[in-house]
VMD Tcl script that draws the C-alpha trace (Angstrom):
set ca {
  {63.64 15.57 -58.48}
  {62.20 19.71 -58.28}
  {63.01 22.00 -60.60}
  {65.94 24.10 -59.64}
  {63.63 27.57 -59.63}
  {61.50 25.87 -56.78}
  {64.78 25.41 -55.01}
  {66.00 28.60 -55.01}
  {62.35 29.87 -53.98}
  {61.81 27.73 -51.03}
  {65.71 28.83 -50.12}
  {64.59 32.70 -50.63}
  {61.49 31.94 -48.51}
  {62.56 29.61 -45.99}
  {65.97 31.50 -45.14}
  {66.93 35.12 -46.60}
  {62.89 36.94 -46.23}
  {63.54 35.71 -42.01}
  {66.51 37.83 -42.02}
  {65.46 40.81 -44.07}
  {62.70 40.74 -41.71}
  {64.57 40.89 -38.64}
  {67.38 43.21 -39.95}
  {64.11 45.94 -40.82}
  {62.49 45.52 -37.32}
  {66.03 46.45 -36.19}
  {66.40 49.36 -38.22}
  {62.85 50.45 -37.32}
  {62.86 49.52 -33.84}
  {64.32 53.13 -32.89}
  {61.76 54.95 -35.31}
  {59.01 53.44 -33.75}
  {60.09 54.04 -30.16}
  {60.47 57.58 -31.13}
  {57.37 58.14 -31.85}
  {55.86 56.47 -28.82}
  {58.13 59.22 -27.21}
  {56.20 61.77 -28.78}
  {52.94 60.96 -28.44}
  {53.59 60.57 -24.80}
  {55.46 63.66 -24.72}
  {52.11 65.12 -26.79}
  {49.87 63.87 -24.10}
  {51.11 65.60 -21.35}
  {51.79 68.83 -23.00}
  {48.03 68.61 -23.87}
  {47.70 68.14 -20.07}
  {49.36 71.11 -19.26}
  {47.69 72.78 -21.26}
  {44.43 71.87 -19.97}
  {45.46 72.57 -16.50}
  {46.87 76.10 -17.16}
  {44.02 76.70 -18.38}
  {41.86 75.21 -15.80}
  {43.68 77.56 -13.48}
  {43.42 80.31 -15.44}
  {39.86 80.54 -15.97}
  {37.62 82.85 -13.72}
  {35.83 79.87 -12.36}
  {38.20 77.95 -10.53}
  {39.45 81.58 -9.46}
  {36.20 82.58 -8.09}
  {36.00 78.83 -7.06}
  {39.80 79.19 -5.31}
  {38.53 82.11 -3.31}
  {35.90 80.61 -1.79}
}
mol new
graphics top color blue
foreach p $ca { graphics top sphere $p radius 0.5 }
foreach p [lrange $ca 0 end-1] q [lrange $ca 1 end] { graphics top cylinder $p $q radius 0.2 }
display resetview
């Protein structure tokens, strides 16, 4: 016969860290999706950026004209 302690460790293991686990990813689930929202949201402001400038620049003006 175990010892009661392994019992109740094998028991904490085997059932309650499973659903502490799952309850977390479900709390976090919406954290984590909002920051894949902003970093695509960061990405193409950055591309924006990059264009406006692109088409700012004397360049692609003198470039345009052509």
């Amino acid at each position: 016969m175990e010892p009661a302690h392994a019992f109740v460790t094998y028991k904490l293991l085997l059932i309650y860290l499973p659903l502490i686990g799952a309850i977390t990813t479900q709390l976090m689930c919406p954290v984590f999706s909002l920051f894949s929202l902003h970093d695509e949201f960061v990405w193409h402001a950055r591309k924006l950026y990059q264009l406006h400038f692109f088409y700012k620049s004397n360049r692609t003006k003198a470039f345009l004209r052509e």
